[in-house]
C-alpha positions in Angstrom: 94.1 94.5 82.5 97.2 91.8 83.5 96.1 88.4 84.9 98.3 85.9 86.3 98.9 82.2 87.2 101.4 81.0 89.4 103.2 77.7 87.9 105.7 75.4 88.7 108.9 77.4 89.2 107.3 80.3 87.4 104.6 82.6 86.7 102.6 83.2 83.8 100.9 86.3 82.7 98.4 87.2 80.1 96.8 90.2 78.6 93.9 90.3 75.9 96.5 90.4 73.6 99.1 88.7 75.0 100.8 85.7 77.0 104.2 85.3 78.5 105.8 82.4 80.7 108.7 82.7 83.1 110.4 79.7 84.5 113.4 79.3 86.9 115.2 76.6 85.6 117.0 74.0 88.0 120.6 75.7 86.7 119.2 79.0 88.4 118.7 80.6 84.9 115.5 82.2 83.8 113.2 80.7 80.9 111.0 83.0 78.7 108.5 82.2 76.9 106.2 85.2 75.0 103.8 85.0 72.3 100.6 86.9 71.1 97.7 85.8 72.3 93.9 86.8 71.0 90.9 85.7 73.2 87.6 85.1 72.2 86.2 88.1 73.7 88.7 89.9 70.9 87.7 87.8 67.8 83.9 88.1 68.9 82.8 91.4 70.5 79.5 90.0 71.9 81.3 87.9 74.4 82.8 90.9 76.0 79.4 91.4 77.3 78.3 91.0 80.9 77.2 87.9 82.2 78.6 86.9 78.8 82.5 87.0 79.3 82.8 85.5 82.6 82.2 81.9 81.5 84.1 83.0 78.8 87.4 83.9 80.5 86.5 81.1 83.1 87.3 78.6 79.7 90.3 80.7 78.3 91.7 80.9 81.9 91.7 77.1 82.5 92.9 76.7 78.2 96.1 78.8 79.0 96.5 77.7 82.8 97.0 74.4 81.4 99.5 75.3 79.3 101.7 77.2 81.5 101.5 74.5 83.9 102.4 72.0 80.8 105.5 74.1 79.8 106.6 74.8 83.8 106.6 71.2 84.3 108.7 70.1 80.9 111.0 73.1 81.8 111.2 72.0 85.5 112.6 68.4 85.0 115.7 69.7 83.1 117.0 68.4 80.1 118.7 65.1 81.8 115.1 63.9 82.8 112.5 62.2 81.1 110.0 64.3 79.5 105.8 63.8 80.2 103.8 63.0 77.8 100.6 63.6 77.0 99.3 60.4 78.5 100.6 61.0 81.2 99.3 64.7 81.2 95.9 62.9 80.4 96.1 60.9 82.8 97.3 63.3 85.7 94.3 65.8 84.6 91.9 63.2 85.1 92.6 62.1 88.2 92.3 65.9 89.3 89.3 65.8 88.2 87.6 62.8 89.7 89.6 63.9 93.0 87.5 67.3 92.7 84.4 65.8 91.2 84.8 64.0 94.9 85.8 66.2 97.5 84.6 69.5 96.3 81.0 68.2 94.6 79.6 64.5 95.6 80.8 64.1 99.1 79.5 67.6 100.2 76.4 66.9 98.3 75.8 63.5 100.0 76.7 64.5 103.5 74.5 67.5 103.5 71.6 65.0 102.8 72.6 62.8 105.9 72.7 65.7 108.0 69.0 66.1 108.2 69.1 63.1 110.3 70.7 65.2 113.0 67.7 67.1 113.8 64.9 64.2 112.6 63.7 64.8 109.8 65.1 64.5 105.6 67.0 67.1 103.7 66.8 67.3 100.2 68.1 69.9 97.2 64.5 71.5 97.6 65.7 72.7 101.3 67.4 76.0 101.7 68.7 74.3 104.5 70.3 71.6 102.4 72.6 74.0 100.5 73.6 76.0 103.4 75.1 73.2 104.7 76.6 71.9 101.6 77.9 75.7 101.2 79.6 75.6 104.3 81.3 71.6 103.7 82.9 73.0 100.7 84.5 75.7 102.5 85.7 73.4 104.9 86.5 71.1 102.4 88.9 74.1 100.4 90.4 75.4 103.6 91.7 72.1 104.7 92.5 71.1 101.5 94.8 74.1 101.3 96.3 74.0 104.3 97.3 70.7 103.9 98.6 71.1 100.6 100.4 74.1 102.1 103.0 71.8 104.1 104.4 70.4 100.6 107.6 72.4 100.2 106.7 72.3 96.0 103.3 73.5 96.9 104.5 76.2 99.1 107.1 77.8 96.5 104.3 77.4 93.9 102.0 79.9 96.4 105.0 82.5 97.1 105.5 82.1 93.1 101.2 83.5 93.0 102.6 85.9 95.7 105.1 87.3 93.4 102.5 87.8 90.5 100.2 89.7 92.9 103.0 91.8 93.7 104.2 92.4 90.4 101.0 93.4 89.0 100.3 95.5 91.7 102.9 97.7 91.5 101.8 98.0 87.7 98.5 99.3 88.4 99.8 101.8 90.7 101.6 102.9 88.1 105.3 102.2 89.9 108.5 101.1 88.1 108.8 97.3 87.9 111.6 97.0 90.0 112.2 95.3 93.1 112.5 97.9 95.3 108.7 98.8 94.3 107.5 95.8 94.4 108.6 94.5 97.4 106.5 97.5 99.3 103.5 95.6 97.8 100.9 93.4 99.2 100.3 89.8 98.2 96.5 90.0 98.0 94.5 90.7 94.9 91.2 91.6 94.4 90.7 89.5 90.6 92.7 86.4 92.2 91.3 83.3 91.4 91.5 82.2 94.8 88.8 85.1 95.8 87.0 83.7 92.4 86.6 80.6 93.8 85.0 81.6 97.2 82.7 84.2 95.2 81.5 80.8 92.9 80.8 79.2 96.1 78.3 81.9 97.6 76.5 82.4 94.5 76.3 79.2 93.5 74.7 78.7 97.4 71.9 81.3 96.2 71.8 79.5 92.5 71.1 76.0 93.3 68.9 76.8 96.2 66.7 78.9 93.8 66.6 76.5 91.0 66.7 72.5 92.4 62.5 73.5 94.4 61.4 74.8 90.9 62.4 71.3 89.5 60.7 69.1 91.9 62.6 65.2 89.8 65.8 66.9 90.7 65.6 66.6 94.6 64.5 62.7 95.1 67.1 61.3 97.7 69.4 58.2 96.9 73.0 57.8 95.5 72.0 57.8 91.8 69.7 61.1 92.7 72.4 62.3 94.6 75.3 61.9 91.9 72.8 63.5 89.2 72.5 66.9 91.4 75.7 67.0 91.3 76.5 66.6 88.0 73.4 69.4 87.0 75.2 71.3 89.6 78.7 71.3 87.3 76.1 72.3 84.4 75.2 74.9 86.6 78.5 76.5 86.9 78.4 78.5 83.5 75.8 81.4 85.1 77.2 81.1 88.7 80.4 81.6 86.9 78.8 84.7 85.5 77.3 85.9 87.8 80.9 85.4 90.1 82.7 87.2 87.4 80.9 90.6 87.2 81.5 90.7 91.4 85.1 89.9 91.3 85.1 93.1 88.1 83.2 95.3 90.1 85.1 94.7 93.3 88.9 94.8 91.0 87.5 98.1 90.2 86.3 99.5 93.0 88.6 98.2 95.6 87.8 101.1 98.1 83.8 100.8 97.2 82.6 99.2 101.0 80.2 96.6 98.9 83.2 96.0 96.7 84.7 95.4 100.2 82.0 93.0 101.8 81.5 90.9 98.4 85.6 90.3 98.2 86.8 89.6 101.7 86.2 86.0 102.5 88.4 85.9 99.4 90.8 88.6 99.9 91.5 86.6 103.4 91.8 83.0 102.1 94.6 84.8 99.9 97.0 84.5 103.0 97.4 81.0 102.9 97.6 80.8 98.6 99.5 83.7 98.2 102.7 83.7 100.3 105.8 86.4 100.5 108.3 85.7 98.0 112.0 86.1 97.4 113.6 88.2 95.2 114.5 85.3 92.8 110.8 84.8 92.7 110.0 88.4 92.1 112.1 88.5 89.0 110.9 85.3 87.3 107.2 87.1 87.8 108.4 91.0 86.6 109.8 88.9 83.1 106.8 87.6 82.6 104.7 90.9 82.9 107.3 93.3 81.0 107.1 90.7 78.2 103.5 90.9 78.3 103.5 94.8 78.5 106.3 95.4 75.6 104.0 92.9 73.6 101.0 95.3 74.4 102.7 98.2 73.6 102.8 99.1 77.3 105.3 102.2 78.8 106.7 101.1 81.9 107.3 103.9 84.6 111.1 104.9 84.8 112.4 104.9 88.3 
């Protein structure tokens, strides 16, 4: 299998033995940038497992994403402009994560305790109630927070960029040539996006924590302290949801025409359409040198026309 990662500019595409980047630079000329790449799951067999290799390629996913994002942003500022440095990488990363900490963990968390008041009486972790909520502030949380994003012209080229990828690799796995005549016919959805990841994390970490936080009765005291350590024993908590979120997105990657494949998938497969837009031709051809590097690297016929 081919995964992907839009970047800035570019696209980046890996294999299980292999990693290529593709950047439009600002002079219109293409950047490429292929290497061999061995995962974990191929040094140590065991982590190919399931319920094993989904934290697994969770970690390898955000190792490379970085990067790609890294190089896309060096290559993106041109050779007349200052380069970033890795304090200022540092510092960038952090503040994404604080911001997501935030948004996306300690504010839904909180609010979802508050809400009890609404109907009289207190909500804590050990309600089913209580995460049901908290489940549902998230999404709105990740909607909104993609739409707005959305209206940032960067942003928006960086989603018709993942657009591109789904595209490209689409047309592989139907076994068309890698042109852009075949391409273009393609969809921009994808069952294995990370963008479908994500919402499958949030539903089964909604049956996860509501499971887990009554059978540890010192986790669900209210107050902010209480509060802000649920959360973090919630980002603990991510390495079997992720697992769990994995094997679904697999099955339903697999299975695309399977009708549980279907149910499981399409809160994701329709969030797609605002994080995976239609791309230009330009953009398709930054995304098609990234994968044939990938696939000569892998040894990989491509289909003649």
């Amino acid at each position: 299998m081919v995964g992907g990662q839009a970047v800035l500019e570019g696209v980046m595409m890996r294999s299980s033995r292999a990693l290529a980047i593709a950047v439009r630079l600002p002079d219109g000329s293409l950047l490429l940038k292929d290497e061999p790449y061995v995962g974990l799951g191929e040094r140590y067999p065991l982590l190919k497992k399931p319920l094993l290799r989904g934290p697994v390629v969770l970690l390898e996913a955000l190792v490379t994403g970085l990067r790609a994002l890294t190089f896309s942003a060096q290559a993106a500022l041109g050779e007349e402009e200052e380069q970033l440095g890795w304090g200022s990488l540092a510092l960038t990363l952090g503040a994404a994560f604080l911001l997501a900490f935030a948004l996306f963990g300690f504010l839904p968390h909180y609010l979802s305790g508050l809400a009890g008041h609404l109907w009289g009486r207190p909500l804590t972790p050990a309600d089913f109630t209580f995460h049901l909520i908290d489940g549902l502030l998230k999404a709105v949380f990740l909607l909104a927070y993609i739409w707005g994003i959305s209206w940032i012209r960067e942003i928006r080229r960086v989603f018709q960029y993942h657009g591109a990828e789904h595209k490209s690799i689409c047309a592989f796995e139907a076994g068309q040539p890698l042109d852009l005549e075949h391409v273009r016919q393609h969809c921009t959805v994808h069952p294995r996006c990370g963008t479908t990841f994500i919402l499958v994390v949030l539903l089964v970490s909604l049956v996860v924590f509501a499971l887990f936080f009554p059978l540890v009765p010192a986790l669900t005291h209210k107050g902010l302290l209480h509060n802000l350590l649920q959360v973090v024993v919630k980002v603990g908590l991510m390495f079997p949801v992720a697992a769990v979120a994995y094997e679904i997105i697999r099955f339903g990657g697999s299975h695309p025409r399977n009708p549980l494949g279907l149910v499981l998938l399409w809160p994701g497969l329709l969030i797609q359409r605002l994080t995976a837009l239609e791309p230009d031709d330009d953009m398709l051809e930054v995304a098609l040198a990234a994968l044939k590097a990938v696939l000569a690297r892998e040894g990989v016929a491509q289909p003649s026309p």
